[in-house]
C-alpha positions as CSV (number, residue, x, y, z in Angstrom):
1,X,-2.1,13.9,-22.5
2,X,-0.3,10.7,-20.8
3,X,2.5,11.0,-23.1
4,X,3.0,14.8,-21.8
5,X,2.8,13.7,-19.1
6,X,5.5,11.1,-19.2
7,X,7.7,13.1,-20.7
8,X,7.3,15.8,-18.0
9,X,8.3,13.2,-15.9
10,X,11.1,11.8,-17.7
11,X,12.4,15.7,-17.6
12,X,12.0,16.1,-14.1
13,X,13.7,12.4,-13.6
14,X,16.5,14.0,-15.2
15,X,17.0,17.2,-12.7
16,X,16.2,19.3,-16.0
17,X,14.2,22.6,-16.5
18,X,11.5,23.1,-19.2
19,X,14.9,25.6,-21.1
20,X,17.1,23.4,-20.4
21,X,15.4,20.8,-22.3
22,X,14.7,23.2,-24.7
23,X,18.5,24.4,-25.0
24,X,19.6,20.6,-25.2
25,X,17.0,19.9,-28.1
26,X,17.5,23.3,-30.1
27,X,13.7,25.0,-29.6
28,X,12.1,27.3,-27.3
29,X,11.0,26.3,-24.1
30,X,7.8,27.4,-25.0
31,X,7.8,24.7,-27.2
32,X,8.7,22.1,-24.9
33,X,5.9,23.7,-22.8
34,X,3.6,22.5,-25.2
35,X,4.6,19.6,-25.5
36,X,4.2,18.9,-21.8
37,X,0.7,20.5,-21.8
38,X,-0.5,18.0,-24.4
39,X,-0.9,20.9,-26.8
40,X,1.7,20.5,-29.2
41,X,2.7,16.4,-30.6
42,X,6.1,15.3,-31.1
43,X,7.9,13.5,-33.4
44,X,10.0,9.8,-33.6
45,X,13.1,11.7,-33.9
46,X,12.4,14.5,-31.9
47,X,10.9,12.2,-28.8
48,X,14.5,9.9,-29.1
49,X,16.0,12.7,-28.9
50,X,14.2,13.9,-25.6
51,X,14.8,10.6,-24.1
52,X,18.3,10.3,-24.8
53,X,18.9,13.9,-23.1
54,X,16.8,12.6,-20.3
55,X,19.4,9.4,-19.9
56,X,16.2,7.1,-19.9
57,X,17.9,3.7,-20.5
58,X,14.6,2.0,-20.8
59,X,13.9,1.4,-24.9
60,X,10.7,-0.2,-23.8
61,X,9.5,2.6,-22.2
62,X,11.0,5.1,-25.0
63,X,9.7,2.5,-27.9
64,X,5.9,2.6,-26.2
65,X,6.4,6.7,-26.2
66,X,7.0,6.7,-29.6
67,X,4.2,4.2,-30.6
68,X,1.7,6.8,-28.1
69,X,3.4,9.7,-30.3
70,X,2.8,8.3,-33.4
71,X,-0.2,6.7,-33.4
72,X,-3.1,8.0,-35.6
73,X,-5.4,6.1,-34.7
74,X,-9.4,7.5,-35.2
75,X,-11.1,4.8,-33.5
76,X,-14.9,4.2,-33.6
77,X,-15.4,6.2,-30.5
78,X,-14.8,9.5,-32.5
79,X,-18.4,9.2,-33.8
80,X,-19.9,10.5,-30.7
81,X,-17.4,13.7,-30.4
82,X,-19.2,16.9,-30.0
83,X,-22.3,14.3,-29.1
84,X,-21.2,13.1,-25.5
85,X,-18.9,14.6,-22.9
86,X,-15.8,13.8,-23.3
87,X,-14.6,11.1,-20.7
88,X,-16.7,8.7,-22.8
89,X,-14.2,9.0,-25.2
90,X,-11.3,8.7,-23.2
91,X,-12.5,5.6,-21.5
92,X,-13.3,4.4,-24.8
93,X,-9.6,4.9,-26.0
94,X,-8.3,4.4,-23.4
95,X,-9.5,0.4,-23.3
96,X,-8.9,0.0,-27.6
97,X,-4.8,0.8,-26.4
98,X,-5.0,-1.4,-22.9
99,X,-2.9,-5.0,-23.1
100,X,-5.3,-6.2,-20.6
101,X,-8.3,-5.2,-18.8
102,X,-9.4,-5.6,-14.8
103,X,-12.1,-4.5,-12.9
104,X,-13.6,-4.5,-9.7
105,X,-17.2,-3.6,-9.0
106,X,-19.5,-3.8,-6.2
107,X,-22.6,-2.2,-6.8
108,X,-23.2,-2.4,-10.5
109,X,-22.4,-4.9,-12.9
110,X,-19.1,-3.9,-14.8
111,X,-20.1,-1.4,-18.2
112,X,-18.5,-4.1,-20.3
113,X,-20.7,-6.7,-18.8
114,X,-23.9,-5.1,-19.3
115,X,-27.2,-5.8,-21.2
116,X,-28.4,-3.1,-23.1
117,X,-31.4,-2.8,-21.0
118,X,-29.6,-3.0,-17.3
119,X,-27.4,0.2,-19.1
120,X,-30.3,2.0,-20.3
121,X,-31.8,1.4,-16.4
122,X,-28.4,3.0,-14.9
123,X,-28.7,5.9,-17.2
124,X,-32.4,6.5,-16.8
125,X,-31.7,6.3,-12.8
126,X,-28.6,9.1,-12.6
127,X,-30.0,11.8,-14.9
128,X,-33.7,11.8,-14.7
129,X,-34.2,14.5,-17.3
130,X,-31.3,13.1,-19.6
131,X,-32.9,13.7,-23.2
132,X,-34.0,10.5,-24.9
133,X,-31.3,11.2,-27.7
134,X,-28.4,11.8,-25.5
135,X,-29.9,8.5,-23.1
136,X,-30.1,6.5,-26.5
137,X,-26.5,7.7,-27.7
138,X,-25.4,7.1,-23.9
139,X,-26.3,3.8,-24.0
140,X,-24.9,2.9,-27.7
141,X,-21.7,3.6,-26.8
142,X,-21.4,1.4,-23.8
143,X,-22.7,-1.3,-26.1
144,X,-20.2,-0.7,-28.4
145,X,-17.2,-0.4,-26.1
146,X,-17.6,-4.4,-25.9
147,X,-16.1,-4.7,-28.6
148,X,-12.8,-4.6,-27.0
149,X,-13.8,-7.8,-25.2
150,X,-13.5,-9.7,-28.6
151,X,-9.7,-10.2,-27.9
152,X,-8.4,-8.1,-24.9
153,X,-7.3,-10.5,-21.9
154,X,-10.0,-8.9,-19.5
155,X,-10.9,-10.0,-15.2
156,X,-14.2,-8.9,-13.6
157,X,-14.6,-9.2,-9.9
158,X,-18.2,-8.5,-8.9
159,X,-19.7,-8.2,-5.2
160,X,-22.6,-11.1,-5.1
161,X,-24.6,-7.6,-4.1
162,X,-24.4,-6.3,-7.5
163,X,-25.5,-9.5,-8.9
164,X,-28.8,-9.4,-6.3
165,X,-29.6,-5.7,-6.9
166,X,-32.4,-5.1,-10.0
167,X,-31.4,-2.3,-11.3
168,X,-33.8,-3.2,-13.8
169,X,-37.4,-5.1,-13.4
170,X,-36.7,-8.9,-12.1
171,X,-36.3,-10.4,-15.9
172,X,-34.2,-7.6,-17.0
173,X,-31.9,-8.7,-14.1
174,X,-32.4,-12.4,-15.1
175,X,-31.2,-11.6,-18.3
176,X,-28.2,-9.4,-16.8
177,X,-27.0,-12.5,-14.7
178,X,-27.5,-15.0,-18.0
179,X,-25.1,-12.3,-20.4
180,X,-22.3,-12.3,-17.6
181,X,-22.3,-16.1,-17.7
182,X,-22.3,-16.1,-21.6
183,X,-19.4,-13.7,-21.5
184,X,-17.4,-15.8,-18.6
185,X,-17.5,-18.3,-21.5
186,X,-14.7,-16.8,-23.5
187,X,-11.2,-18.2,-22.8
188,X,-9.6,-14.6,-22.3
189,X,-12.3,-13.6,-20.2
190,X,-12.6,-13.9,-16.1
191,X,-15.2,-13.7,-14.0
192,X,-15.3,-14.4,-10.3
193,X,-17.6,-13.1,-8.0
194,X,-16.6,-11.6,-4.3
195,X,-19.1,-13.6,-2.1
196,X,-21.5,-11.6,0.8
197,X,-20.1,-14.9,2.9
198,X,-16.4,-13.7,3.0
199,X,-15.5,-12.6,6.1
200,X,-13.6,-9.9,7.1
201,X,-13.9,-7.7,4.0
202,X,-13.8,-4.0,4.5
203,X,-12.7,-4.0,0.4
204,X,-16.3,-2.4,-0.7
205,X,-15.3,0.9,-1.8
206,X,-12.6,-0.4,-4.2
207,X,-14.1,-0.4,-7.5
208,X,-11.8,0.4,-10.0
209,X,-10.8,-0.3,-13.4
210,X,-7.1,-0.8,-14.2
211,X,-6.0,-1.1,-18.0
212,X,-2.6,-2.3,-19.1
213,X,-0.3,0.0,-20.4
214,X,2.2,-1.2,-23.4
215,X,5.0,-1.5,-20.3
216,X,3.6,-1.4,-16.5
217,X,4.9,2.3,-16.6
218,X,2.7,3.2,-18.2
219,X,-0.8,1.6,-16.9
220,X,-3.7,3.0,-16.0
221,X,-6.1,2.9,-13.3
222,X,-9.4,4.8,-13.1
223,X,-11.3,5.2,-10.1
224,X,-15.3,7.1,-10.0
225,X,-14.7,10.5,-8.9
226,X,-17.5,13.2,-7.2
227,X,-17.3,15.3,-11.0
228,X,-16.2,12.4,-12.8
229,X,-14.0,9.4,-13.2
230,X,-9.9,9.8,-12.1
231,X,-7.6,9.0,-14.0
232,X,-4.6,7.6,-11.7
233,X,-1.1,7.1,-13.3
234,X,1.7,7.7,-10.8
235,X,3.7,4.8,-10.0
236,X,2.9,5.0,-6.0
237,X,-0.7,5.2,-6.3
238,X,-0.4,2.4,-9.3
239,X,1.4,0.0,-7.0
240,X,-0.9,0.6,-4.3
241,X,-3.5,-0.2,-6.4
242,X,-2.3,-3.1,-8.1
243,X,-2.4,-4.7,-4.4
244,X,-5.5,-3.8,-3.5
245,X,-6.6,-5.9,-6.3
246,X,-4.6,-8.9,-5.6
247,X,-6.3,-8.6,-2.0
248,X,-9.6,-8.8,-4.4
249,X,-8.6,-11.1,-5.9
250,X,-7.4,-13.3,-3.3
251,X,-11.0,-12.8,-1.9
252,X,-13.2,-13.9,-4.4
253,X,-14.5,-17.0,-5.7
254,X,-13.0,-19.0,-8.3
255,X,-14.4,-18.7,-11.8
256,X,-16.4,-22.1,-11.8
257,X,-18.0,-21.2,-8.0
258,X,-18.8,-17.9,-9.1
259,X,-20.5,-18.9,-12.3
260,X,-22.2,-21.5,-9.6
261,X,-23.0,-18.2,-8.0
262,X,-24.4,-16.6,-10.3
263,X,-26.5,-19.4,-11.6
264,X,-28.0,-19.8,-8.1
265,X,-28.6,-15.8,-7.7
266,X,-30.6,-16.1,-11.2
267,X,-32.5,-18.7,-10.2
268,X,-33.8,-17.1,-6.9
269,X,-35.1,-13.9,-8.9
């Protein structure tokens, strides 16, 4: 779906209409319709082709469009299709393609920072009646999405108020604070921690997670949503985005005071 997407844009970029394109390349436009619908793939050949009747000059961008469009990838997360809904999945994927990870939380300790207990707490919480299968497969997958943490350059900024609220019972949280530190350990992870202290922060409703695309065209940022998480891609909103977190950033601790932090919040629960 991004790479429709891009290419829709890369069409539109150009002044071009969906039979124009289609003229220039030798198919129907309904073809290129599907194409641009994320119904329909596309080829090496065919994609240069697009991109050279589009005038894009940018071979990165063209060379990551082609690596999207030919990827086969089935990565562990297609175990669970048909068994979960489907933005599991895509968050999933989404994070096995990113060149870096960040995130910004307030309220809940980041998904790839949790214990398998604090998840199964957050689960249990939202949907009461969730059936102890779909709970137990719910819960599996965010375990194994830390996978991607094995290598992945990847940047947590917690508010000290998800740190302090149990989710869980008090050595549950104990042992939530105790796996962030033992994660902050790795040398491509960061962890700092946005302190209650800080003054003027009106930043609380920025949680966010924004993956790296294989050029900055083509990042991601997703954002919790009323039905769901959004996916946010256009450039604006992206560079918008990408400043907010630098404000974040700017505002938290560094990663030896916030491990400090956290040490200090475990020990008072």
């Amino acid at each position: 779906m991004r790479l429709a997407v891009e290419l829709r844009r890369l069409r539109d970029a150009a002044g071009l209409t969906s039979r124009e394109a289609a003229e220039l390349l030798g198919v129907s436009a309904p073809q290129i319709s599907q194409i641009e619908t994320g119904l329909a793939g596309v080829s090496e050949k065919r994609l240069r082709r697009l991109a050279a009747n589009y005038s894009c000059a940018d071979d990165e961008l063209t060379n990551a469009l082609v690596a999207m469009a030919t990827d086969r990838t089935r990565g562990w997360w297609e175990e669970y299709r048909g068994l979960l809904p489907t933005p599991f999945l895509d968050l999933a994927e989404l994070e096995h393609h990113a060149t870096f990870l960040r995130e910004a939380q307030f309220l809940y300790i980041p998904g790839l920072l949790q214990t398998k207990d604090y998840t199964q707490a957050v689960f249990a919480y939202r949907i009461p009646n969730l059936p102890e299968e779909e709970l137990e497969l719910r819960v599996r997958h965010r375990m194994q999405r830390k996978v991607i943490l094995d290598g992945t350059p990847y940047e947590a900024l917690i508010h000290e108020a998800a740190l302090r609220i149990m989710v869980g019972d008090r050595a549950a949280s104990r042992a939530q604070l105790a796996g962030v530190l033992e994660i902050s350990e790795a040398e491509h992870v960061t962890v700092r921690v946005i302190p209650f202290a800080l003054e003027g922060f009106a930043g609380a409703a920025s949680a966010m997670m924004h993956a790296g695309g294989a050029v900055p065209q083509l990042d991601t940022v997703v954002r919790d949503a009323p039905n769901g998480a959004a996916y946010i891609d256009s450039e604006a909103q992206l560079s918008t985005l990408r400043t907010l977190f630098r404000k974040l950033e700017a505002a938290s601790l560094n990663p030896d005071k916030s491990r400090d932090l956290i040490n200090r919040v475990a020990k008072e629960l």
